[in-house]
GUDO-939997 format. One record per residue (C-alpha): residue in three letters; x negated, y negated, z negated. Coordinates in nm, 2 decimals. Example, Ala and Ser with C-alpha at 12.3 -4.5 7.8 and 13.67 -1.06 7.14 Angstrom:
<sezas>
> residu  x  y  z
> ALA  -1.23  0.45  -0.78
> SER  -1.37  0.11  -0.71
</sezas>
This chain:
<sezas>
> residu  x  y  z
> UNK  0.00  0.00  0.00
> UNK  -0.16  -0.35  0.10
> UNK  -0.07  -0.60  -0.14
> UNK  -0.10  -0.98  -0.12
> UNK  -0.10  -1.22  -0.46
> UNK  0.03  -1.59  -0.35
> UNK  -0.20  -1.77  -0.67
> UNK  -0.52  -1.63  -0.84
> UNK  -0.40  -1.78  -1.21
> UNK  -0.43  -1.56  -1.53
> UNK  -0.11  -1.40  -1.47
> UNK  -0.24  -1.24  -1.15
> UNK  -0.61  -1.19  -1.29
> UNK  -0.42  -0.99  -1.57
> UNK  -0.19  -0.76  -1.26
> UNK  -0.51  -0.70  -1.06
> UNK  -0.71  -0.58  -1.35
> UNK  -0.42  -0.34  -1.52
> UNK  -0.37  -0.22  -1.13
> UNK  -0.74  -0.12  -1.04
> UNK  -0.72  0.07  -1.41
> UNK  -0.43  0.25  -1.23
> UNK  -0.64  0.33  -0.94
> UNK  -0.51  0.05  -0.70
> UNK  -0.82  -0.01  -0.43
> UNK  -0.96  -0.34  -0.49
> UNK  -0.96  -0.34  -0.08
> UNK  -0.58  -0.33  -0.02
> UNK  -0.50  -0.61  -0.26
> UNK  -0.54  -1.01  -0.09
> UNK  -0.52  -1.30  -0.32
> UNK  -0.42  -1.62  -0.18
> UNK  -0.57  -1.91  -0.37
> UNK  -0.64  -2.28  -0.27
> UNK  -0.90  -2.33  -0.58
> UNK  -1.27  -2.22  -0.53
> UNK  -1.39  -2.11  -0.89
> UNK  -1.07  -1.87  -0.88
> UNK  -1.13  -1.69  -0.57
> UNK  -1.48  -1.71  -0.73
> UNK  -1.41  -1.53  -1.06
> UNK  -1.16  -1.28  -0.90
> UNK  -1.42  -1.18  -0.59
> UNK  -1.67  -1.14  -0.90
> UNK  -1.41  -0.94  -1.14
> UNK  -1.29  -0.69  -0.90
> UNK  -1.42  -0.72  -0.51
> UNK  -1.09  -0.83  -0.43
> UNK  -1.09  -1.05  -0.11
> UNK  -0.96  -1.39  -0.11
> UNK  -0.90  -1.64  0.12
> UNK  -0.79  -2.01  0.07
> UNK  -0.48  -2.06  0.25
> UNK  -0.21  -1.79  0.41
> UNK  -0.32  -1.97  0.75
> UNK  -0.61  -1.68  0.73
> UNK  -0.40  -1.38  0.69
> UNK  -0.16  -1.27  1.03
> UNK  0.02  -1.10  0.75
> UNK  0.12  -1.03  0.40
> UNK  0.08  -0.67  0.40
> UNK  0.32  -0.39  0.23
> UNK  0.42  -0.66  -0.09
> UNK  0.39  -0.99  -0.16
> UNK  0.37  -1.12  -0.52
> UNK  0.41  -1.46  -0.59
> UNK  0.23  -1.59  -0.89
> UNK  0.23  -1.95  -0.84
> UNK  0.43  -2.19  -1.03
> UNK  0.81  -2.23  -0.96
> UNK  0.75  -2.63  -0.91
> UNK  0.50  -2.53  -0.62
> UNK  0.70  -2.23  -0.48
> UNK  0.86  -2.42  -0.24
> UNK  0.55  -2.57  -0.09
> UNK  0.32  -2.25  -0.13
> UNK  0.60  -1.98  0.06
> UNK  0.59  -2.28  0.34
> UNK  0.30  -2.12  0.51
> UNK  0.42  -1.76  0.44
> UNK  0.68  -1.78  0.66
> UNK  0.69  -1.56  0.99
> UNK  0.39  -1.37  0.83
> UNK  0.62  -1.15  0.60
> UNK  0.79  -0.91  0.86
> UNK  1.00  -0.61  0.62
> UNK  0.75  -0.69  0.33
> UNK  0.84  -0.65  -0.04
> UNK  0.85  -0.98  -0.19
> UNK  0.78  -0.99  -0.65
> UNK  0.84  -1.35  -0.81
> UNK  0.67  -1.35  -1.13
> UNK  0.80  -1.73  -1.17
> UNK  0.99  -1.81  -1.44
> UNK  1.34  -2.01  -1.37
> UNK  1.33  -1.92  -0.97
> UNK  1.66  -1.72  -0.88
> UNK  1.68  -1.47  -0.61
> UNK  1.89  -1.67  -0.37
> UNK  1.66  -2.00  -0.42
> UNK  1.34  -1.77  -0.32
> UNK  1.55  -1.63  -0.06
> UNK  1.58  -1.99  0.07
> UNK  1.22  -2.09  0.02
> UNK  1.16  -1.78  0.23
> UNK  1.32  -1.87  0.54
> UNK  1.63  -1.60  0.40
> UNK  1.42  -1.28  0.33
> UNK  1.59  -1.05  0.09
> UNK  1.36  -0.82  0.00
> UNK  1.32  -0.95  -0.33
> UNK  1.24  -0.82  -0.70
> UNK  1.26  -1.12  -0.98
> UNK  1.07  -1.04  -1.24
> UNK  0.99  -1.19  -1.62
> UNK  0.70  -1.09  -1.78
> UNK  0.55  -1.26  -2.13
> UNK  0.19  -1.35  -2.22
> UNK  0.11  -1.06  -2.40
> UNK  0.05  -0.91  -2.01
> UNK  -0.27  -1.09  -2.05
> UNK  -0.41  -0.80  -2.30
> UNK  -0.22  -0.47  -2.10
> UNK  0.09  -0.49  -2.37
> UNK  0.37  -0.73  -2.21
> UNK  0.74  -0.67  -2.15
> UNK  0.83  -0.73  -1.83
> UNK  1.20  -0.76  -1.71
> UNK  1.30  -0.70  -1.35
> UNK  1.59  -0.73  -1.14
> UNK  1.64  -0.67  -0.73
> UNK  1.87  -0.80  -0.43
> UNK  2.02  -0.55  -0.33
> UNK  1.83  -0.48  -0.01
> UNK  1.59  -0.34  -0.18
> UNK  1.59  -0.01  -0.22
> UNK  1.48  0.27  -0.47
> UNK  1.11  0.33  -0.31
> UNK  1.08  -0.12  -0.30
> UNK  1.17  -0.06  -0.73
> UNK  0.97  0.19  -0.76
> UNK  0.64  -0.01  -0.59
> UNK  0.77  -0.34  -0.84
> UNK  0.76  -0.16  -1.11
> UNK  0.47  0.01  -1.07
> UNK  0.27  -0.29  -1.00
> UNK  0.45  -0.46  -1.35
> UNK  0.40  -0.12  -1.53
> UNK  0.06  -0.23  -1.50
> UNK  0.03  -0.43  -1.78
> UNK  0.26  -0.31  -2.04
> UNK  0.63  -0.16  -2.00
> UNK  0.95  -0.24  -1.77
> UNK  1.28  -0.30  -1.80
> UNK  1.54  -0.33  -1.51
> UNK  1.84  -0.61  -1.55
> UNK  2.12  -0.54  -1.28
> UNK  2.32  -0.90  -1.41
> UNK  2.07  -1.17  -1.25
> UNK  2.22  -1.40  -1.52
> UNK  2.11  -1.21  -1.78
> UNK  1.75  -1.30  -1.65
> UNK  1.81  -1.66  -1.85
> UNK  1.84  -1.49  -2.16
> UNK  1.57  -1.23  -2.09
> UNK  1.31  -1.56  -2.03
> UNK  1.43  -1.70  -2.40
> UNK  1.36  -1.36  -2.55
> UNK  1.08  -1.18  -2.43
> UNK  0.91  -1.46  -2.23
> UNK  0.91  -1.72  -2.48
> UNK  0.96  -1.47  -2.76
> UNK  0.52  -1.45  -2.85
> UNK  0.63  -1.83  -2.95
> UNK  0.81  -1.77  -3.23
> UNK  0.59  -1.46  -3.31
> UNK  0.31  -1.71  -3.30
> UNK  0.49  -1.95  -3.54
> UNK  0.52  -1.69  -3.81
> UNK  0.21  -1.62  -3.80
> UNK  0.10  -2.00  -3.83
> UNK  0.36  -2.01  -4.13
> UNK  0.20  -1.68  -4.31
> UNK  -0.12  -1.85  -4.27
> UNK  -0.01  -2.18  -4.39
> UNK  0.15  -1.99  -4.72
> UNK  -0.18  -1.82  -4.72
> UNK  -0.41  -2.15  -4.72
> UNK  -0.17  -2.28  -5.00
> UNK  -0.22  -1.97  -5.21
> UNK  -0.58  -2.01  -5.18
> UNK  -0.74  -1.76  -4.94
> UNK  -0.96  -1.80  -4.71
> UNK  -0.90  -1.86  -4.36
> UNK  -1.02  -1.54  -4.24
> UNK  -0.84  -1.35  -4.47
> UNK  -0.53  -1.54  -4.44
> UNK  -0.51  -1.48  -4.07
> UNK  -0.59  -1.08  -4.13
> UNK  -0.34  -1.06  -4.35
> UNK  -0.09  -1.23  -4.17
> UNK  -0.17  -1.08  -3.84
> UNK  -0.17  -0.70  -3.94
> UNK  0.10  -0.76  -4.16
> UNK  0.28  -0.88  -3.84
> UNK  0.14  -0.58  -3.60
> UNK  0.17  -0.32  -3.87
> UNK  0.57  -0.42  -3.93
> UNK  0.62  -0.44  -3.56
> UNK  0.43  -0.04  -3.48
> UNK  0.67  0.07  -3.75
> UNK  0.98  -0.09  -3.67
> UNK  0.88  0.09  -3.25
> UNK  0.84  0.37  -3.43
> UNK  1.15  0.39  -3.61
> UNK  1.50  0.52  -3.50
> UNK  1.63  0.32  -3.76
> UNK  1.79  -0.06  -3.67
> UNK  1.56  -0.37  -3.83
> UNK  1.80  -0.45  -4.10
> UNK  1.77  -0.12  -4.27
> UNK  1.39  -0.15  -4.20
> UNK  1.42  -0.48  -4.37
> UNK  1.64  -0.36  -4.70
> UNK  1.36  -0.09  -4.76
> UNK  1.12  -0.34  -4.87
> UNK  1.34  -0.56  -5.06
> UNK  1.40  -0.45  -5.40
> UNK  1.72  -0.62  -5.62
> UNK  1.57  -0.87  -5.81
> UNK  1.18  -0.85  -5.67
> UNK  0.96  -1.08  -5.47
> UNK  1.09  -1.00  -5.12
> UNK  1.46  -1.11  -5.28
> UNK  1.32  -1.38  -5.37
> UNK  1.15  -1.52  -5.03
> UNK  1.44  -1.37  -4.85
> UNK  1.70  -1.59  -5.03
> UNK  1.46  -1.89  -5.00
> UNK  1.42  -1.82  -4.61
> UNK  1.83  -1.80  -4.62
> UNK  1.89  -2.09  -4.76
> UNK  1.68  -2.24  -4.50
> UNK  1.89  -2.12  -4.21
> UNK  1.57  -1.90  -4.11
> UNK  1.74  -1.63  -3.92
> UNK  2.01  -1.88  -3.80
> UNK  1.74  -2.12  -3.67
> UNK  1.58  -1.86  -3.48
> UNK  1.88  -1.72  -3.32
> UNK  1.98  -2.09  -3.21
> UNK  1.61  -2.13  -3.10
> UNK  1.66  -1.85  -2.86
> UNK  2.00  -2.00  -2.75
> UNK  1.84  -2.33  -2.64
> UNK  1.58  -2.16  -2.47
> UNK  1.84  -1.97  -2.24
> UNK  2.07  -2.28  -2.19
> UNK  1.72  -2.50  -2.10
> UNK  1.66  -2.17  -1.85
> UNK  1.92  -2.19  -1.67
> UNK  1.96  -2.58  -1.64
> UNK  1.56  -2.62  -1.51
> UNK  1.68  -2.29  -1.27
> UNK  1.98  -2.52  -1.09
> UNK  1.66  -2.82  -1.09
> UNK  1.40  -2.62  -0.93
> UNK  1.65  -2.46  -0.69
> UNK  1.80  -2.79  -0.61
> UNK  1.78  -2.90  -0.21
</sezas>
């Protein structure tokens, strides 16, 4: 399968990587990439050939995956145009619906959207995915591979579920982060270290998170475990309560899928 990446950015430096571990050839994967030191650094990282502009390339191969960013979509499919033929076409780009990339690609619809979250970057992300429906089971199958890459998959057949997917998943290492920065603030103010505030907060955070995957049991009952009547967790339980913690974070992840879907209609506007 030849393979063409429309932007060299971190994102795609994280696909290539996981792919060659999955015994992609170097040789059948083509980035596309304008800027010098990251054709550069992906020649050096894995042999991959780049060139500078689509202008080079008489055509896009087996798939095409666009890793640019949705407020330069428009202007980077431009050139892709007429070079696509019955290619598979994978938008990592956050907000960009299927029928707006249809449109930015002269009305191809061969298309997978997919959502994946930072946590790519290390081989461990969540990646959401959802297809026109042109494409069929052997075009899913080569999407998912390529996404399966760098962590696991999930398919979404309700496109506007893809909203909500981007506040969860996509944004969701946010408010993972957050805690984190809170457990080390408590730390700091308890006196520790630095270094051992952030160990403890971080394997705190990863150990709670291996159990809770490896549990058949829902969170809540995860979460009533450790919390003894009248102990400590009670105590900063009720004290995160009162603070509208859980209700915060739900409204959080509210905004985030009502701000998705309102910068989806901008980018897709024209």
């Amino acid at each position: 399968m030849k393979i063409t990446f429309l932007g060299g950015g971190n994102m795609a430096n994280a696909l290539i990587g996981g792919m060659l571990k999955r015994d992609f050839a170097a040789a059948d994967i083509t980035v596309i990439d304008p800027g010098s030191e990251a054709r550069q650094r992906l020649q050096q990282a894995y042999g991959v050939p780049c060139v500078e502009t689509a202008t080079e390339l008489a055509g896009v191969g087996d798939l095409l995956l666009l890793a640019v960013k949705p407020q330069q979509m428009r202007e980077a499919c431009a050139p892709l145009i007429g070079k696509l033929g019955q290619a598979l076409v994978v938008s990592i780009a956050a907000g960009l619906d299927l029928a707006t990339l249809s449109r930015f690609l002269d009305g191809h619809r061969r298309l997978v959207r997919c959502m994946p979250n930072t946590p790519a970057l290390i081989g461990a992300g969540i990646t959401s995915l959802c297809a026109l429906p042109e494409v069929d089971a052997a075009g899913r199958e080569a999407a998912d591979r390529i996404l399966s890459a760098v962590g696991s998959t999930v398919w979404i057949d309700d496109e506007a579920r893809m909203d909500g997917v981007t506040a969860l998943s996509g944004s969701g290492p946010a408010y993972v982060f957050l805690f984190i920065e809170a457990l080390q603030q408590a730390a700091a103010d308890l006196g520790f270290t630095p270094e051992q505030g952030r160990q403890l907060a971080i394997e705190t955070v990863q150990g709670a998170a291996a159990l809770a995957a490896q549990s058949s049991e829902p969170a809540s009952v995860l979460r009533e475990r450790v919390t003894s009547k009248g102990g400590t967790t009670e105590a900063a339980l009720r004290t995160m309560a009162e603070a509208g913690v859980k209700e915060g974070i739900i409204a959080g992840v509210k905004a985030a899928e009502a701000r998705g879907r309102e910068l989806g209609k901008l980018l897709g506007a024209g």
